[in-house]
C-alpha positions as CSV (number, residue, x, y, z in Angstrom):
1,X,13.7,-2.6,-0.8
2,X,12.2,-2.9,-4.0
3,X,8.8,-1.2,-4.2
4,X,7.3,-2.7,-7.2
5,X,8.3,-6.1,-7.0
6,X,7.0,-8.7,-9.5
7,X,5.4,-10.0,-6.7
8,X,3.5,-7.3,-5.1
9,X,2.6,-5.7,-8.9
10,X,0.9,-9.3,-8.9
11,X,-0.6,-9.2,-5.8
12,X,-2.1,-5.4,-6.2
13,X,-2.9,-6.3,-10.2
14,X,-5.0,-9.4,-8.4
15,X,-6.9,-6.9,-6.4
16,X,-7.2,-3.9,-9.1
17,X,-8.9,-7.6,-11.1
18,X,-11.1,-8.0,-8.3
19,X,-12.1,-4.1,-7.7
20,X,-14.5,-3.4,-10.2
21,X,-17.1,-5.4,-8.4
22,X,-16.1,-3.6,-5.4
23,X,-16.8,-0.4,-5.9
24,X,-20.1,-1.2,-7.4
25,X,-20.7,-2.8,-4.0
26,X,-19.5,-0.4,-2.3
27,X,-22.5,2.0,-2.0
28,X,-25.3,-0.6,-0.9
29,X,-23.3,-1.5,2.2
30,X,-22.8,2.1,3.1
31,X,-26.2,2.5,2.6
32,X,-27.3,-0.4,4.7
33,X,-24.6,-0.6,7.0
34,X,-23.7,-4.2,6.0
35,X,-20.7,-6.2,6.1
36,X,-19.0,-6.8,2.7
37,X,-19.3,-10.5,2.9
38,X,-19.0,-10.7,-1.2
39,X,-15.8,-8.8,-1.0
40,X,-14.7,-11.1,2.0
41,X,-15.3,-14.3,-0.2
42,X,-13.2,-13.0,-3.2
43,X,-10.6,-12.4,-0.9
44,X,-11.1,-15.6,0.3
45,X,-11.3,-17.1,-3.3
46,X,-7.9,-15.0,-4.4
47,X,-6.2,-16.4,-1.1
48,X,-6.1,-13.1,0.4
49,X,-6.9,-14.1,4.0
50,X,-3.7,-15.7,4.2
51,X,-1.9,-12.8,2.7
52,X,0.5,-12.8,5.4
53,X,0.4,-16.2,6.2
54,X,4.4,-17.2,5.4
55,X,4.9,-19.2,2.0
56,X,6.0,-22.1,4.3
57,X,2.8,-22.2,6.2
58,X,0.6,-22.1,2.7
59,X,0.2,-18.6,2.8
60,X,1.0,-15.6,0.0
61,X,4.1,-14.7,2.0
62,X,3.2,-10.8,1.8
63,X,5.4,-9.0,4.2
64,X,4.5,-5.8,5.9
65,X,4.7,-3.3,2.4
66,X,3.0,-6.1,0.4
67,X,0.3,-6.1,2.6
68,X,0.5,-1.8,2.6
69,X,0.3,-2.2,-1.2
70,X,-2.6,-4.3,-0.9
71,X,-4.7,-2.7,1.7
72,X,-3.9,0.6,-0.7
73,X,-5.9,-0.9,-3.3
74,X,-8.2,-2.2,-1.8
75,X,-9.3,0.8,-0.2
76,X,-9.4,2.4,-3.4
77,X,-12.0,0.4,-4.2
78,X,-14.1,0.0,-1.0
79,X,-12.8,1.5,2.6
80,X,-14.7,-0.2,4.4
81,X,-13.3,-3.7,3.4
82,X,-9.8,-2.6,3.2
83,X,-10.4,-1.6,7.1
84,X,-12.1,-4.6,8.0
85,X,-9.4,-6.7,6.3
86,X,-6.6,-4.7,8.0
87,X,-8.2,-5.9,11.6
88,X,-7.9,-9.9,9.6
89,X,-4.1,-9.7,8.4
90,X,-3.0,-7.7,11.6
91,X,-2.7,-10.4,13.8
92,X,-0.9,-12.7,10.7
93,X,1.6,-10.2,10.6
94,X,2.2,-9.9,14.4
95,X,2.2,-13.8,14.4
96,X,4.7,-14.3,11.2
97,X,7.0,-11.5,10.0
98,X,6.9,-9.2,13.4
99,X,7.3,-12.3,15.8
100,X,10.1,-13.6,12.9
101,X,12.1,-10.3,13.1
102,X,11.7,-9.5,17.6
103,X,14.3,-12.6,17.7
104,X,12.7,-14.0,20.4
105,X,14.7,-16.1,23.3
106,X,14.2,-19.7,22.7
107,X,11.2,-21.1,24.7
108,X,9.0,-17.8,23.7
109,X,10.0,-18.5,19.8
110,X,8.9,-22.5,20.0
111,X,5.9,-21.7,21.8
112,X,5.1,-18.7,19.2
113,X,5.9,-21.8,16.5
114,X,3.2,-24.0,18.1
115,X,0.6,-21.5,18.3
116,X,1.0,-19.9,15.0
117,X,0.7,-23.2,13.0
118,X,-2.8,-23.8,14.5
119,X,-3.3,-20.1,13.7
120,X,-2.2,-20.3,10.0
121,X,-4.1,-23.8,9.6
122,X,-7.2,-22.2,10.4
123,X,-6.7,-19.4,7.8
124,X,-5.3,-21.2,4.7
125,X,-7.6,-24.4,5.4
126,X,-10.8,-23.4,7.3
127,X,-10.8,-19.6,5.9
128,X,-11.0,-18.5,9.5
129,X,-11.5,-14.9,9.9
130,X,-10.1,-12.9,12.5
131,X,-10.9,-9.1,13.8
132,X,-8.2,-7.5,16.2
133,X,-10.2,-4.9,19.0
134,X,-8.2,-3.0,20.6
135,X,-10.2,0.3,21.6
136,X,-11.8,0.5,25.0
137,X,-12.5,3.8,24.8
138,X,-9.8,5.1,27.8
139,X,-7.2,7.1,27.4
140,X,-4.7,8.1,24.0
141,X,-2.3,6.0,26.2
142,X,-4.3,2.8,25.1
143,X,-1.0,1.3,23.4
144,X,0.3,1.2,27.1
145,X,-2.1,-1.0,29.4
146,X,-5.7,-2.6,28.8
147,X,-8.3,-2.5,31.1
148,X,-9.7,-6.1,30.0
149,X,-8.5,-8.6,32.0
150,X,-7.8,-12.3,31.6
151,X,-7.8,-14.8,35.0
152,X,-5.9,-18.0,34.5
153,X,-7.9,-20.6,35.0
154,X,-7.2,-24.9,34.3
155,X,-6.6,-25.1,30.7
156,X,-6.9,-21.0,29.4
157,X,-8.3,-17.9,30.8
158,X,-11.4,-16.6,31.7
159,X,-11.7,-12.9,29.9
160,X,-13.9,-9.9,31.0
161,X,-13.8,-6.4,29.7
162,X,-15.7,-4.6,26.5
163,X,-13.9,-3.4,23.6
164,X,-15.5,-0.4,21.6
165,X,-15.6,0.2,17.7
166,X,-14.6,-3.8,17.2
167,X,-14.6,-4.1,13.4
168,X,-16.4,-7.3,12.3
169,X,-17.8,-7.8,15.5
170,X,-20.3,-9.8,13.9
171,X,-18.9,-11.2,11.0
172,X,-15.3,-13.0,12.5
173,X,-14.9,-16.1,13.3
174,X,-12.3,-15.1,16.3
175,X,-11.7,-11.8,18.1
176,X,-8.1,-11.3,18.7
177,X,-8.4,-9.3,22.7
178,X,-5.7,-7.6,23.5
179,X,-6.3,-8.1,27.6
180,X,-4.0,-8.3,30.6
181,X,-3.9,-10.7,33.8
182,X,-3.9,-8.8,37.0
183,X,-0.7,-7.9,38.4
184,X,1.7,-8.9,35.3
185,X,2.7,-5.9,32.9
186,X,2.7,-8.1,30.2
187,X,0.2,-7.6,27.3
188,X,-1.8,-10.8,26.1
189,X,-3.3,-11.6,22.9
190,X,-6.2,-13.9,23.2
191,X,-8.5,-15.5,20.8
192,X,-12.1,-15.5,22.0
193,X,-14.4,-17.3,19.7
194,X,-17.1,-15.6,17.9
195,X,-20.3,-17.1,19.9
196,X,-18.5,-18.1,23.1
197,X,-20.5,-18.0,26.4
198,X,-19.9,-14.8,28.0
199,X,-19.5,-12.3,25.0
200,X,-21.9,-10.1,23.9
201,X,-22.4,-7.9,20.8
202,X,-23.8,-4.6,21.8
203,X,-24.8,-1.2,20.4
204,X,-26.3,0.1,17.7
205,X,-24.6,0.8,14.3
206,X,-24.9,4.0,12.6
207,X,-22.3,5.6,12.1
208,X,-20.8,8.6,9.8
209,X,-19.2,6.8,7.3
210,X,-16.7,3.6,7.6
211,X,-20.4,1.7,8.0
212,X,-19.6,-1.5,6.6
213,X,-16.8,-2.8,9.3
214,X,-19.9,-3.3,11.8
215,X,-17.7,-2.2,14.6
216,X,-19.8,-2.7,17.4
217,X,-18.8,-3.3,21.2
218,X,-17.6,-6.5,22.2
219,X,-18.9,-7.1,26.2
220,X,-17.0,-9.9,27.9
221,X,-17.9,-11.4,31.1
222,X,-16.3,-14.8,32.4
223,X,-15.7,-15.9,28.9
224,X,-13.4,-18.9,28.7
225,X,-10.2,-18.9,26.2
226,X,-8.5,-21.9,25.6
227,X,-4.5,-21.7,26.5
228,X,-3.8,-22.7,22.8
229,X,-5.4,-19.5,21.6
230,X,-2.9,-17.3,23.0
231,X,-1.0,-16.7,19.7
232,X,1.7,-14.9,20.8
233,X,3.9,-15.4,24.3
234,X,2.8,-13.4,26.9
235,X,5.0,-9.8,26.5
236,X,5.3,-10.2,23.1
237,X,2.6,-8.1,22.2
238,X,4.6,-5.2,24.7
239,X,8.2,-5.9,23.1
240,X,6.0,-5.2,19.9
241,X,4.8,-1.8,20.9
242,X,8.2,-0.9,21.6
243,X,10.7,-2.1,19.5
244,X,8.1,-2.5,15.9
245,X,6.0,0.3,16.6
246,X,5.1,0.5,12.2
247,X,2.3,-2.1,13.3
248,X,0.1,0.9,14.4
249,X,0.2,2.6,10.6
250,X,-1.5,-0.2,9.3
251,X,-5.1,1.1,9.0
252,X,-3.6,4.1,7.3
253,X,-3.2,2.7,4.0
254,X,-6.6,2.1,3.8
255,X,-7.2,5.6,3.7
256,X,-4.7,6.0,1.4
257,X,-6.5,3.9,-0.6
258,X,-10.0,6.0,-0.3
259,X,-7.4,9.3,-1.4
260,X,-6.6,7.0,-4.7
261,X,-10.6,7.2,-4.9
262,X,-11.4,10.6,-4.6
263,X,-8.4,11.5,-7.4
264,X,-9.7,8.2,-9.5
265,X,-13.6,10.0,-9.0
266,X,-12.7,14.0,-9.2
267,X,-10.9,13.2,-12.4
268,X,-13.5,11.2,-13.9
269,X,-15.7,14.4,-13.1
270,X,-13.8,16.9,-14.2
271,X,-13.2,15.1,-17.6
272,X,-16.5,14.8,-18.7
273,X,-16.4,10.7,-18.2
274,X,-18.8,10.4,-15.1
275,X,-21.6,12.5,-17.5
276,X,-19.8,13.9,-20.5
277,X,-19.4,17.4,-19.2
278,X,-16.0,18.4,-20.0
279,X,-15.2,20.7,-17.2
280,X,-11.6,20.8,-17.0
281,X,-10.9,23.9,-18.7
282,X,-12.2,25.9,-15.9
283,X,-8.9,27.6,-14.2
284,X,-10.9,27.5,-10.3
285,X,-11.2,24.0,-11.6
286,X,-7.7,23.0,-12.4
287,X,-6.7,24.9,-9.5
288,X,-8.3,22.7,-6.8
289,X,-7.2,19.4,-8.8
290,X,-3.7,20.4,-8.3
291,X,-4.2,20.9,-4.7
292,X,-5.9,17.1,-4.6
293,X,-2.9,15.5,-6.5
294,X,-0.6,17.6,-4.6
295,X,-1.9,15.9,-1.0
296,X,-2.4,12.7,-2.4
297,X,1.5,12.9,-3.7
298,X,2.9,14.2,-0.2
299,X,0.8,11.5,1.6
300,X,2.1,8.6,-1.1
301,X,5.4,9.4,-0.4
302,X,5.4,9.3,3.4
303,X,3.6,6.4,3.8
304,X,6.1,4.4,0.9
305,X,9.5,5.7,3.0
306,X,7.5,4.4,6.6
307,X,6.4,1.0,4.5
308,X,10.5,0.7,3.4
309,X,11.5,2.1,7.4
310,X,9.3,-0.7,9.2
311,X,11.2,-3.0,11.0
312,X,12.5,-3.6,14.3
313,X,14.4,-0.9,16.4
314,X,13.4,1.9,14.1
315,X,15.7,4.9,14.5
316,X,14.1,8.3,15.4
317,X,13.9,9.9,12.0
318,X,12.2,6.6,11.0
319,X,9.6,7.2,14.3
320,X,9.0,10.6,13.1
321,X,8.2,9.9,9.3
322,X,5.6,7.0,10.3
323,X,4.1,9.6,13.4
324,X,3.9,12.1,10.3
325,X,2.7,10.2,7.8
326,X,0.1,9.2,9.8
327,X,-0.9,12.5,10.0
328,X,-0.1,13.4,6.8
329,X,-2.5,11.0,5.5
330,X,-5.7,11.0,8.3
331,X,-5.5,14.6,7.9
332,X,-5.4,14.7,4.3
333,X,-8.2,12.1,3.2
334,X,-11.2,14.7,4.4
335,X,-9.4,18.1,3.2
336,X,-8.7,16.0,-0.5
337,X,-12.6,14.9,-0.4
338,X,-13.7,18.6,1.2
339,X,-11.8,20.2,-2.2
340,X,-13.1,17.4,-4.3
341,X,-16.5,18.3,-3.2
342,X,-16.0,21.7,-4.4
343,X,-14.1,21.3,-7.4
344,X,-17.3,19.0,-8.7
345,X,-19.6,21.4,-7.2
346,X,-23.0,20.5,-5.8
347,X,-24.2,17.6,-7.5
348,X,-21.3,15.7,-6.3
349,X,-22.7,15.4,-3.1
350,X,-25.5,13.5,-4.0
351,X,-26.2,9.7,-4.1
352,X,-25.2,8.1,-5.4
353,X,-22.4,9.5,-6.8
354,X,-19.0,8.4,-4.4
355,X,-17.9,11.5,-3.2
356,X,-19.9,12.2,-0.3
357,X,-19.6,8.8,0.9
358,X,-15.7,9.4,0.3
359,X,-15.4,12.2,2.3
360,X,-17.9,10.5,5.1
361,X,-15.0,7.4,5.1
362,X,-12.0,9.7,5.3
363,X,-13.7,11.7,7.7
364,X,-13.5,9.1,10.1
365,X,-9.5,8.0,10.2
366,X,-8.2,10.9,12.2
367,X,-9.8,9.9,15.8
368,X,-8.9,6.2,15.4
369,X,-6.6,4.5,17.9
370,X,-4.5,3.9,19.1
371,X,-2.7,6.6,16.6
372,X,-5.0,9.0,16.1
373,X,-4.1,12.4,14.9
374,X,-4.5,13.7,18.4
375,X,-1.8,10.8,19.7
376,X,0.5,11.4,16.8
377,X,0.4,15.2,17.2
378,X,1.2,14.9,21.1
379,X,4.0,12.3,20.6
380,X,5.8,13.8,17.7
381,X,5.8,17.3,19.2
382,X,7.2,16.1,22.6
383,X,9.6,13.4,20.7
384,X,11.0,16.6,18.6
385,X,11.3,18.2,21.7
386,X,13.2,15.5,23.9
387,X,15.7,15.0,20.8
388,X,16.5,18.6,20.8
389,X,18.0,18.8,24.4
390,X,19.6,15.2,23.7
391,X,17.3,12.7,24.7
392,X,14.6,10.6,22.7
393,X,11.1,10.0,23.8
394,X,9.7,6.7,22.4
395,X,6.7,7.1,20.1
């Protein structure tokens, strides 16, 4: 694969275009904990919401390390929208290029073509926004069962669970659940309409950094989801998890994006641009820059060779390079903002200067599902192990 297509330096030059405005936005909706619904409507305006949406259904035709690219930059401008926007183009890139490459048996694959035109239409027409919850705040083994169900009912399902930390819980237009009908293993993705009878949007929102996604709970009870808004065929979502597993890395480019911050910040700093005080002379100085490039590099690189490994049936090196990178990269974000902090010294921590609301955003990737550090950790060591006596434990 070619990483630097003409394509994708167009598509990432479109958003570096768009960034400027951004990042000067950036620190009002951390401070308020508002959605970024100016960033949202450039998107919009630069056709970004149908990133994903194949050329032959009027979208930008950005496959999955297009859209990596993108969410890259995006995050290096704001993190919250390049989360947020990551929850949007998820479900286009189960519905077109993952659903494209499972080779689905014939009835599944012309019911997945009838629901994702109406899916597509909506984006590239109506601008329709769509958020993807998946947490319910169970166990690390959330990629393997949902406690919100779905009954089948005449003409679509009636849903009932509550979904925790659902990004633009108040700002999509439809909530992707990821829910499951009693009895049948099968996973199912189900659109429920933002305002439907029966759902809820509970809690407060205060949170340590990430503040402009507006993940709040989503509380379902009895609400009704037409059949047509099942995007995918029922165990699609489950042959998914198991055979294109890549799908969980792609928050983590966001973050990669907020470590292309902190080096774009700390060397501003340490310059003399941000205030004209040249401090880069200082050897302690130079010292802890190295150690910033140095993680932002290692993190790069991983999460390029998982972006150029994604695809169906990975092999196990290919499992173990997206379960490290992932580490590699949730880990990294706070410890590069943590030596940031104190390469810059004090005054970098205050407002509103980026850095501490930086750090505060990359604090908060490690503990997010359904690979968090703690997941990745557990299934890479016990994958290592498995291979070593001969057998292979799926991540």
């Amino acid at each position: 694969m070619h990483w630097r297509t003409d394509r994708q330096r167009e598509l990432v030059g479109a958003i570096a275009d768009l960034g400027p405005a951004m990042k000067q936005r950036a620190e009002r909706y951390d401070r308020e904990a508002s959605f970024p619904y100016e960033n949202f409507a450039d998107l919009r305006d630069a056709g970004f919401l149908a990133l994903c949406v194949p050329e032959s259904h009027g979208g930008l035709g950005g496959d999955y390390a297009t859209y990596g690219l993108v969410a890259e930059e995006l995050g290096r401008h704001c993190g919250s929208t390049a989360l947020a926007f990551n929850m949007h183009t998820a479900t286009c890139l189960l519905a077109g290029q993952i659903g494209d490459e499972l080779a689905l048996p014939g009835p599944d694959r012309e019911l997945l073509e009838t629901r994702r035109k109406r899916l597509f239409e909506g984006i590239v027409e109506d601008h329709t926004v769509h958020a993807q919850p998946f947490s319910e705040g169970r166990s690390p083994e959330a990629t393997r069962g949902f406690a919100t169900t779905a009954t089948p009912v005449d003409g679509g399902y009636l849903v009932t669970g509550r979904k925790i930390f659902a990004s633009l819980s108040t700002s999509a237009d439809i909530h992707n659940v990821a829910c499951m009908v009693e009895g049948d293993p099968r996973v199912r993705l189900l659109g429920v309409e933002a305002g439907a009878e029966g759902l809820v949007v509970s809690g407060e929102w205060d949170p340590l950094g990430m503040r402009g996604t507006i993940s709040r709970n989503l509380e379902m009870t009895d609400v009704f989801v037409p059949a047509e808004n099942e995007w995918l065929p029922s165990g699609m979502f489950n042959l998914m998890a198991k055979r294109w597993p890549h799908f969980y890395m792609t928050l983590s480019f966001a973050y990669l994006g907020v470590m292309a911050a902190i080096i774009d910040f700390t060397g501003d700093y340490l310059s003399g641009a941000v205030d004209g005080v040249d401090r880069s002379g200082h050897p302690q100085k130079q010292h802890l820059w190295t150690e910033i490039q140095l993680r932002h590099e290692q993190a790069r690189a991983l999460a390029y060779q998982a972006m150029h490994d994604a695809g169906p049936d990975p092999d196990g090196a290919a499992i173990r390079r997206a379960l490290t990178s992932m580490i590699t990269t949730m880990e990294g974000a706070p410890d590069m903002a943590s030596a940031a902090i104190q390469a810059c010294g004090g005054r970098s921590l205050l407002k509103p200067l980026p850095l501490e609301r930086l750090y505060r955003d990359a604090r908060c990737g490690a503990t997010m599902l359904p690979w968090s550090v703690e997941v990745c950790r557990q299934r890479l060591g016990a994958y290592g192990l498995a291979a070593q006596h001969g057998g292979e434990q799926g991540a």
